[in-house]
N, CA, C and O of each residue as an XYZ file, in Angstrom:
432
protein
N      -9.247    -36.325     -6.555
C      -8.322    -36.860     -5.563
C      -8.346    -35.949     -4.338
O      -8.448    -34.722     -4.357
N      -8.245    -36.669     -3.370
C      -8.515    -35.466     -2.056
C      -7.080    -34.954     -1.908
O      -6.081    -35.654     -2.071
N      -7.085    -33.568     -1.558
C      -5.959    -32.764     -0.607
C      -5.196    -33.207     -0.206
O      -5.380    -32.977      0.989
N      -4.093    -33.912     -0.299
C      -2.716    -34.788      0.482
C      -2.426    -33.956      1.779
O      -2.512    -32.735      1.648
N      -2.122    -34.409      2.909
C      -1.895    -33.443      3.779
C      -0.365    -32.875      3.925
O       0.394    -33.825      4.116
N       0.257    -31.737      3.897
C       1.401    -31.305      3.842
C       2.228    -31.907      5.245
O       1.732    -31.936      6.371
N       3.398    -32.305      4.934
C       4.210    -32.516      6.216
C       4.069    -31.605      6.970
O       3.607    -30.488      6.732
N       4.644    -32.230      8.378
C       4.545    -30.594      9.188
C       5.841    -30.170      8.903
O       6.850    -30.872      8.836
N       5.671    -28.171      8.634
C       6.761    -27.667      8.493
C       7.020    -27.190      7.015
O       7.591    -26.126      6.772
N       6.560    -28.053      6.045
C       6.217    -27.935      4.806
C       5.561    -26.589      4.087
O       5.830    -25.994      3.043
N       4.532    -26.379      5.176
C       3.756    -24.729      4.773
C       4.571    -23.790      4.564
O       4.650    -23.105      3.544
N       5.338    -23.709      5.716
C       6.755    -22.201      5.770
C       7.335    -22.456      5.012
O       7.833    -21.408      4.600
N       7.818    -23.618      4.201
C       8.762    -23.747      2.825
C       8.324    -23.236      1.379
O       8.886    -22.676      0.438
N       6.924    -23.749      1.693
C       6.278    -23.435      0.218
C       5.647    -21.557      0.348
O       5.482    -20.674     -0.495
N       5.474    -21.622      1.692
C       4.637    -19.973      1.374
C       6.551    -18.876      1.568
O       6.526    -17.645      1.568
N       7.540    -19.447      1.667
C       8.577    -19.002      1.756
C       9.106    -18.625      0.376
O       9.532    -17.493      0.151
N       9.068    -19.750     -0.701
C       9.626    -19.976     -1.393
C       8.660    -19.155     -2.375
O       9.141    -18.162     -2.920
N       7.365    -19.495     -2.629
C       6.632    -18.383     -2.873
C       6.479    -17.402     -3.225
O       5.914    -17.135     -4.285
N       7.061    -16.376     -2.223
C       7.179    -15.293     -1.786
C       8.331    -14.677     -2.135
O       8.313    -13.455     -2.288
N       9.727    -15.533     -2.351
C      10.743    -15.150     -2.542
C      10.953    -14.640     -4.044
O      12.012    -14.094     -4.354
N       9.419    -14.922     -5.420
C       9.676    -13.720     -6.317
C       9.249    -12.243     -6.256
O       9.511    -11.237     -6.915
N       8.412    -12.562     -5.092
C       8.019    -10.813     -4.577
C       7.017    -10.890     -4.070
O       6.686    -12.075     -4.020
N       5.939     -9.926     -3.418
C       5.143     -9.830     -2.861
C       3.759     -9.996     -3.552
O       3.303     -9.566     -4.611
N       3.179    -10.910     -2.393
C       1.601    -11.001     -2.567
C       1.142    -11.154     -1.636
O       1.738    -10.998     -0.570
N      -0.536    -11.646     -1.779
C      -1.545    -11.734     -0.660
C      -2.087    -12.743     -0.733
O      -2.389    -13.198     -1.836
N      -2.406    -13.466      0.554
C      -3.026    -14.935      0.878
C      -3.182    -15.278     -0.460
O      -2.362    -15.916     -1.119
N      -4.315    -14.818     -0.877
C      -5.064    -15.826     -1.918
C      -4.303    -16.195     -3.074
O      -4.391    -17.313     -3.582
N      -3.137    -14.773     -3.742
C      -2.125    -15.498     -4.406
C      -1.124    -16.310     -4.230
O      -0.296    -16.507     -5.120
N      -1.073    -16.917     -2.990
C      -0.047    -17.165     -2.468
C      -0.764    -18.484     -2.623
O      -0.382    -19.186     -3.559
N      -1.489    -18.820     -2.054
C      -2.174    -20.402     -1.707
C      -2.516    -20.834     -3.295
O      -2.153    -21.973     -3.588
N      -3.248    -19.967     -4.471
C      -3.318    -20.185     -5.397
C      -1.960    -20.196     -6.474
O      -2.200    -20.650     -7.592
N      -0.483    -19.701     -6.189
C       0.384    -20.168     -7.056
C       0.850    -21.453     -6.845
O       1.171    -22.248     -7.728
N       0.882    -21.672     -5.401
C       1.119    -23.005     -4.981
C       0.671    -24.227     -5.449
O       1.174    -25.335     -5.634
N      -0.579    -23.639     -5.609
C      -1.617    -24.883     -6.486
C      -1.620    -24.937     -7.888
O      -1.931    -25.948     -8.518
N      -1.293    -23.913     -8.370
C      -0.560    -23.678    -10.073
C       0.534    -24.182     -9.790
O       0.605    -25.040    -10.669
N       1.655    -24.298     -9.062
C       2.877    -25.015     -9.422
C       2.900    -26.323     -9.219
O       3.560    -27.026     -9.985
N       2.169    -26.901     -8.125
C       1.783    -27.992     -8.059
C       1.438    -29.106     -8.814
O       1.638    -30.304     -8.616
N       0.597    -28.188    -10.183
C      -0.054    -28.668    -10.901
C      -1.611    -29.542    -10.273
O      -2.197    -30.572    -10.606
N      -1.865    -28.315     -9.057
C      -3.212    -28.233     -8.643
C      -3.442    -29.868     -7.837
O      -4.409    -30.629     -7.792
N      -1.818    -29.946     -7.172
C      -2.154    -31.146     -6.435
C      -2.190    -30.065     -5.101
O      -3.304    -29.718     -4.710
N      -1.201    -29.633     -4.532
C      -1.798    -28.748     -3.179
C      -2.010    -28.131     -3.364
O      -1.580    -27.411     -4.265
N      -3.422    -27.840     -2.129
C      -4.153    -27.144     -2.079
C      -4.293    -26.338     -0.607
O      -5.117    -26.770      0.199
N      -3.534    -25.244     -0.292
C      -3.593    -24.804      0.647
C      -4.680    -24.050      1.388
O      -5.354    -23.240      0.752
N      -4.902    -24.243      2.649
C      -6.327    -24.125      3.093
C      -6.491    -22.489      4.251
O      -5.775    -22.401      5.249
N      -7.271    -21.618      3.970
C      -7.294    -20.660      4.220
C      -6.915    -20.531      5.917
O      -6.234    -19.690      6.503
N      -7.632    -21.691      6.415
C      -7.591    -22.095      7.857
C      -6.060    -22.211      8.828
O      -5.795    -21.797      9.957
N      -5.047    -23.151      7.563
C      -3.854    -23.209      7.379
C      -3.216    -22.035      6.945
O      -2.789    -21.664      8.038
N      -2.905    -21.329      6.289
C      -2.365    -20.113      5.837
C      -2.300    -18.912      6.198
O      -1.369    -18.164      5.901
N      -3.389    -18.565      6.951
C      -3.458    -17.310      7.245
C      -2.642    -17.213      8.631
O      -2.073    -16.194      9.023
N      -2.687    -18.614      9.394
C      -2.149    -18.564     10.928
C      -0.808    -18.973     11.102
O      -0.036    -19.030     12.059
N      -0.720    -19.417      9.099
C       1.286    -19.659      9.370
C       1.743    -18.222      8.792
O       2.900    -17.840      8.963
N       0.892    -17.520      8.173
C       1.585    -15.861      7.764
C       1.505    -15.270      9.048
O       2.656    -14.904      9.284
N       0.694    -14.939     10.127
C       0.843    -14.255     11.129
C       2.247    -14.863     12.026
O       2.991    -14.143     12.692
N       2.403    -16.485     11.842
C       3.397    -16.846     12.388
C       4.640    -16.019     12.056
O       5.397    -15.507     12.882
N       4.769    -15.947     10.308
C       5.888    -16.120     10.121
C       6.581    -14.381     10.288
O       7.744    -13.979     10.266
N       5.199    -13.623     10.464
C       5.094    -11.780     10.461
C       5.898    -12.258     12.335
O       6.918    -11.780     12.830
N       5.377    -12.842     12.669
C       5.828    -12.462     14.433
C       7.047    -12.706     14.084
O       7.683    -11.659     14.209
N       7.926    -13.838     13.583
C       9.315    -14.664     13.591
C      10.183    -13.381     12.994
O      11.374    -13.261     13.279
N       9.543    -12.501     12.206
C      10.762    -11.628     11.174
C      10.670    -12.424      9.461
O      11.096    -11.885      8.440
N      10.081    -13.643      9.523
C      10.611    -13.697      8.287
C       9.515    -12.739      6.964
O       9.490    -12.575      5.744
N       9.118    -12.524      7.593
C       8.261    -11.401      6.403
C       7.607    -10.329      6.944
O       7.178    -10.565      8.073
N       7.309     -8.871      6.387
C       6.867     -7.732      6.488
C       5.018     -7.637      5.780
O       4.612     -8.259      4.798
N       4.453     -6.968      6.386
C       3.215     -7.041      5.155
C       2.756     -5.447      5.281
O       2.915     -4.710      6.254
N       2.124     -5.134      3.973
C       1.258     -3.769      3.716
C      -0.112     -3.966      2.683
O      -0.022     -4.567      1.613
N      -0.954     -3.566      3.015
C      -2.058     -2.849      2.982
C      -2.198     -2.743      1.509
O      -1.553     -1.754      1.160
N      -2.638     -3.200      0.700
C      -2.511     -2.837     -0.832
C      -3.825     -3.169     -1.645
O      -4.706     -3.798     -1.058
N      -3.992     -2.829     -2.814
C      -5.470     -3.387     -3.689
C      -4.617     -4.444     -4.577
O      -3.462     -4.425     -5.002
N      -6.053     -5.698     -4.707
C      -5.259     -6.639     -5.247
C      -5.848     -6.490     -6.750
O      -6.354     -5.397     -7.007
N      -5.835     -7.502     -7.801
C      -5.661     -7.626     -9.109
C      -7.452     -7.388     -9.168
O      -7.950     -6.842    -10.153
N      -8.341     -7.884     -7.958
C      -9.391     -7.509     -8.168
C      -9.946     -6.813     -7.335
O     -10.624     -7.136     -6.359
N      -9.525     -5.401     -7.898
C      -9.655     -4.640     -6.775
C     -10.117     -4.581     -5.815
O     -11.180     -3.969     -5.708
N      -9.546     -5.162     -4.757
C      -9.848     -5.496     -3.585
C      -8.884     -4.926     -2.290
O      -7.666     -4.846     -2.450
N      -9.563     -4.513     -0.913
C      -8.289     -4.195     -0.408
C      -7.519     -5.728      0.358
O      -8.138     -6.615      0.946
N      -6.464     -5.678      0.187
C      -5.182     -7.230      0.346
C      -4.318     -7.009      1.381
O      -3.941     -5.864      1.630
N      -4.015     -7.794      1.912
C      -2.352     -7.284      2.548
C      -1.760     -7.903      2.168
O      -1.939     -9.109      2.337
N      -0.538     -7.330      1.313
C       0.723     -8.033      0.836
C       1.499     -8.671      1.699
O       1.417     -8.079      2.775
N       2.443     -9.876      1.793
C       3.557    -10.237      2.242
C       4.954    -10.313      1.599
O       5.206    -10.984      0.598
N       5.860     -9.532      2.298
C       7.019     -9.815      1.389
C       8.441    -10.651      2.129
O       8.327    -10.304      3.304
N       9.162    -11.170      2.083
C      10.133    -11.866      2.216
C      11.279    -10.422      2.946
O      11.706     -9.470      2.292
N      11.526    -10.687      4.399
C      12.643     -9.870      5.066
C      14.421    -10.620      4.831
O      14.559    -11.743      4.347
N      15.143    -10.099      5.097
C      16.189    -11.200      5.208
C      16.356    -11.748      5.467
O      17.091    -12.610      4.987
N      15.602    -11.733      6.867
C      15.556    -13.402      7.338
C      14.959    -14.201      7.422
O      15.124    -15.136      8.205
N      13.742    -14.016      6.330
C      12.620    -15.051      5.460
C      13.665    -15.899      4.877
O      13.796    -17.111      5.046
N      14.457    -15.045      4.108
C      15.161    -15.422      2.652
C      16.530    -16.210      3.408
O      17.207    -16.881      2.629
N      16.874    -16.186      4.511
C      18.228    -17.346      5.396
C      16.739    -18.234      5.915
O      16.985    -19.353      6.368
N      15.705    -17.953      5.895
C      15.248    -19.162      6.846
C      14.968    -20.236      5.693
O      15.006    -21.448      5.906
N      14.687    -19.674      4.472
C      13.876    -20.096      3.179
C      15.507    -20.867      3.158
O      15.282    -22.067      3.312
N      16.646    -20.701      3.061
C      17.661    -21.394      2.377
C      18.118    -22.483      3.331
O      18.949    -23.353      3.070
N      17.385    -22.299      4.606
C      17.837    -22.943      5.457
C      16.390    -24.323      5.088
O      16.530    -25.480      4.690
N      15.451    -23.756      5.340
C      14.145    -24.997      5.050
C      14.136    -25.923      3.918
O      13.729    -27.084      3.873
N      14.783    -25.022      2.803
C      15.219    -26.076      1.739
C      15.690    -26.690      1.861
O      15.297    -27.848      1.721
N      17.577    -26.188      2.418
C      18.626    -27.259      2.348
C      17.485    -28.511      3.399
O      17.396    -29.672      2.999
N      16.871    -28.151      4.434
C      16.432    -29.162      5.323
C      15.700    -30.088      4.758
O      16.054    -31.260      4.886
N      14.825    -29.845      4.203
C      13.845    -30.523      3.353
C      14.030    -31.711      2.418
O      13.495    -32.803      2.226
N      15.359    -30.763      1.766
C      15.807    -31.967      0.486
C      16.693    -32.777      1.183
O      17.001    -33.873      0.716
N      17.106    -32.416      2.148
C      18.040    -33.519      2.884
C      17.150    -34.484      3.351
O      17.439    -35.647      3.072
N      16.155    -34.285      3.985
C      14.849    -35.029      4.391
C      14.696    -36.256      3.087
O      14.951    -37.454      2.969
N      14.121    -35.156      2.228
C      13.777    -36.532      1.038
C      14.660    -37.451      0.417
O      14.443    -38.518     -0.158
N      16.130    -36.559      0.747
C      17.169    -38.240      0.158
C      16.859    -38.939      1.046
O      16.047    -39.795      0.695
N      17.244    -38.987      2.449
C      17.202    -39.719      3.367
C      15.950    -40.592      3.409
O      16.193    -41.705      3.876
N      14.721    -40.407      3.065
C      13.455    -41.458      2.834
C      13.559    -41.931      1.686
O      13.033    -43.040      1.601
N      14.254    -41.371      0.279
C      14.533    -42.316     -0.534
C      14.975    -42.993     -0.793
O      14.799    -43.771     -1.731
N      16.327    -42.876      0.589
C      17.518    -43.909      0.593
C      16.667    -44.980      1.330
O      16.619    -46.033      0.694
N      15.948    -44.990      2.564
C      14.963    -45.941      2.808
C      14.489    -47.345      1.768
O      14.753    -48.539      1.633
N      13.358    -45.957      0.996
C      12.884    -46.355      0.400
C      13.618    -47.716     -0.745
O      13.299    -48.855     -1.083
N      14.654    -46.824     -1.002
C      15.449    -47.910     -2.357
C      15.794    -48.976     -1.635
O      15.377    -50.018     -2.140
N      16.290    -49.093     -0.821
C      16.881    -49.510      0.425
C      16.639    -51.130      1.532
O      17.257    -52.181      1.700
N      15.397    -50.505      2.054
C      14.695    -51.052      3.156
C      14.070    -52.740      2.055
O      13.375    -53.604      2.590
């Protein structure tokens, strides 16, 4: 099945939410996503790397320099405080989003 394309806005929720059990680096990050998914998204390196620099400029996350699981050198990202108000804020937004198209949906 091909790649569904993520809403816009969608990326900062999921690499937010992510992140919010602790720190990692791109590739774990795009790859838990796709483990929770159950390997329906698939986040694309092209995509990811230019919403983490986003989200490093905004405040919502910090990063360092670290070796990853294969030893490799990584840069971690971790969740600042105001990752973790933007993360509670993108949720509440989100799920409000999807009643509202399901109310459509049942609906229309």
């Amino acid at each position: 099945m091909p790649n569904p394309e993520l809403l816009p806005g969608t990326l900062y929720l999921l690499v937010l939410r992510t992140l919010a059990l602790g720190p990692l680096h791109g590739y774990a990050i795009a790859r838990r996503i796709k483990e929770c998914s159950g390997d329906f998204l698939l986040v694309e390196e092209g995509s990811l790397y230019p919403a983490l620099n986003r989200m490093l400029v905004k405040g919502w996350l910090t990063s360092e320099w670290g070796v990853s699981e294969s030893n490799r050198k990584a840069r971690f990202y971790q969740l600042t405080e105001a990752g973790r108000a933007r993360l509670a804020q993108e949720d509440h937004d989100f799920r409000r989003m999807v009643r509202a198209i399901e109310l459509v949906l049942d609906n229309a």
